[in-house]
Residue, then its C-alpha position, 0 to 999 in steps of 0.5 A: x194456146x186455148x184452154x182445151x190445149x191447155x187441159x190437154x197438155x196437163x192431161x198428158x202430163x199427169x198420165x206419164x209412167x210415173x203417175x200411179x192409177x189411183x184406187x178407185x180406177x184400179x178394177x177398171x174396166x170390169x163391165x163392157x165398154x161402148x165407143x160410141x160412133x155419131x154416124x150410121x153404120x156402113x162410113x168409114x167412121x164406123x169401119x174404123x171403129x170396128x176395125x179395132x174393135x176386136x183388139x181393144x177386146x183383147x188388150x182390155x178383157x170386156x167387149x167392146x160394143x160400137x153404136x151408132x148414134x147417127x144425126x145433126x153432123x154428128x152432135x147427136x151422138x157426140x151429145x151422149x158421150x159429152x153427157x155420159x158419166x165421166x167411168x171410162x165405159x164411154x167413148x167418142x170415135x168420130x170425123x172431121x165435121x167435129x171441128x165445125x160442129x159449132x158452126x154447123x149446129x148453133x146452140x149445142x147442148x154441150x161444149x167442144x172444149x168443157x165437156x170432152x177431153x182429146x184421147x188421140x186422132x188415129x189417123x187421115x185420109x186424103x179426100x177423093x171424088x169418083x163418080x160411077x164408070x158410065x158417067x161420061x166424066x174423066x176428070x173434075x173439070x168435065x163436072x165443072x162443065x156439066x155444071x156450066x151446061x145445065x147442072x150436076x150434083x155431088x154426094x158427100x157424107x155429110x154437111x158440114x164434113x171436109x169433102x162437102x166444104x172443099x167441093x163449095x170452094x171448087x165450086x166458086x173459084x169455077x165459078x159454078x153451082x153444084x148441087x149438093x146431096x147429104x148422106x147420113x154415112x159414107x156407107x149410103x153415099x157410095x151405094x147411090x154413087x155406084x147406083x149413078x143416083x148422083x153425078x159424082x161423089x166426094x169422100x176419104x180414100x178410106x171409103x173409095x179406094x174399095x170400090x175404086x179396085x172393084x172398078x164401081x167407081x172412078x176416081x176424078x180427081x184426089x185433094x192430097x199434097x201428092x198422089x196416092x200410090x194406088x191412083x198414080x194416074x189420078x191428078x192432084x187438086x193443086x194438080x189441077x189448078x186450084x193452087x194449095x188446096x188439099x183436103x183431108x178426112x180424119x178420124x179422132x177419139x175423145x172421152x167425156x170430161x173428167x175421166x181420171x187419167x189412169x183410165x184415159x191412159x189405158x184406153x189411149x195406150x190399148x187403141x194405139x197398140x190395137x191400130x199399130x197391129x200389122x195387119x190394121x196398119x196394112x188394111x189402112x195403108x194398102x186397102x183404104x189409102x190412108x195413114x196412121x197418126x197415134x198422136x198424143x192428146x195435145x197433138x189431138x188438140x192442137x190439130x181440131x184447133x187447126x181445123x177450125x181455123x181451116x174450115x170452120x170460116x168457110x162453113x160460116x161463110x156459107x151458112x152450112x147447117x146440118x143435114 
């Protein structure tokens, strides 16, 4: 258990019903609260975000104002949370390059573990490539060979991210090169994908299966353990050959060290009734292909850890940096 689970499961601990907020947190929150997303408008972080944006209103009477602080896999923005005075009006809602932001960015200005505190992971999506319907590809092994032939590119939201790594591992266990496009968002990806500006794309389902429906995009190929009940024609990864890979986007929200807890508490307890509101659980499961998770902070802990473990070797191995 590392220190970071550790300070997680006291947190935990010192947060059930029995503990009382102390005076000092009492009036919170009493002035807007920001939850800062480290990547620009138009991904599916920040459609997250804004999705509950309204509820967590509601439940905690002040609005709620999402900003985008965009930049180096996400450390720009993470930077201003891990600094921000430890109130409670500052947040972090951000992706899955988080576990490897390390990695991705040496010599960061802060410390994963020290300076931010695990709230909870709201939920994951499986990842999925598409590429746009006049392409001539109907599957990833089509990709592969345009690659053999002469080239193809990829688009991803992001060095770094999930999507970018298991496409690197695709890659040379096909024993081909890809060439790879970083986007500052999710958002920019899909416009020049559906554009045909790239060969093909990688992203969560959360971000897909919108333009998958709308016909904009065809799915090649999704990195599930199983098949997506809205792709049930569209092959696994494992499907396909590349024997236990999958691949995951996910989503998580942390809080500056040393929030008091009493905060932390009702922050946490206000995002998990928010996103367990019917008709955001049904936008996640029915539109955007995903799942709710609304664990606690040191299943957060435990999973970023996991995460690292997974993929933080391979962006080392391949001398990922940031975009």
């Amino acid at each position: 258990m590392t220190s970071w689970t550790r300070r997680a499961v006291v947190s935990a601990a010192a947060i059930l019903p029995a503990g009382r907020p102390q005076a000092q947190t009492a009036a919170w929150p009493h002035e807007p609260i920001r939850i800062v997303v480290p990547f620009a408008p138009g991904g599916s972080t920040d459609a997250v975000a804004r999705l509950a944006a309204p509820g967590l209103q509601q439940r905690l009477g002040v609005p709620i104002v999402i900003e985008n602080r965009s930049g180096a896999a996400g450390s720009i923005g993470t930077d201003v949370v891990a600094k921000a005075r430890p109130d409670g009006y500052t947040w972090l809602l951000t992706f899955d390059s988080h576990a490897v932001m390390p990695i991705l960015v040496p010599g960061l200005p802060f410390d994963l573990e020290k300076d931010l505190a695990p709230v909870t992971q709201i939920g994951r999506a499986p990842y999925v490539t598409a590429c746009q319907p006049a392409k001539p590809y109907r599957r990833m092994a089509d990709v592969f060979e345009a690659a053999r032939r002469g080239g193809a590119s990829f688009g991803s939201t992001g060095n770094g991210t999930i999507g970018h790594l298991v496409m690197l591992l695709m890659a040379q266990r096909m024993g081909v090169e890809l060439t790879h496009l970083p986007y500052r968002s999710g958002g920019l990806a899909v416009n020049d994908a559906v554009a045909g500006h790239v060969d093909m794309m990688i992203g969560s389902s959360a971000l897909l299966a919108p333009h998958v429906s709308a016909g904009t995009l065809r799915p090649l190929m999704q990195l599930g353990s199983s098949r997506l009940p809205a792709l049930p024609s569209v092959p696994t990864a494992i499907e396909e050959g590349f024997t236990d890979l999958t691949a995951e986007a996910w989503w998580g929200v942390f809080a500056p060290a040393r929030v008091p807890e009493p905060i932390v508490a009702r922050f946490q307890a206000a995002l998990i009734d928010t996103y367990r509101e019917p008709r955001i659980a049904q936008q996640f499961k029915e539109v955007n292909q995903a799942e709710l998770v609304l664990g606690d902070a040191p299943a957060l802990a435990r999973f970023v850890e996991s995460q690292i473990r997974a993929w933080g070797a391979v962006a080392s191995k391949n001398h990922v940096r940031p975009d």
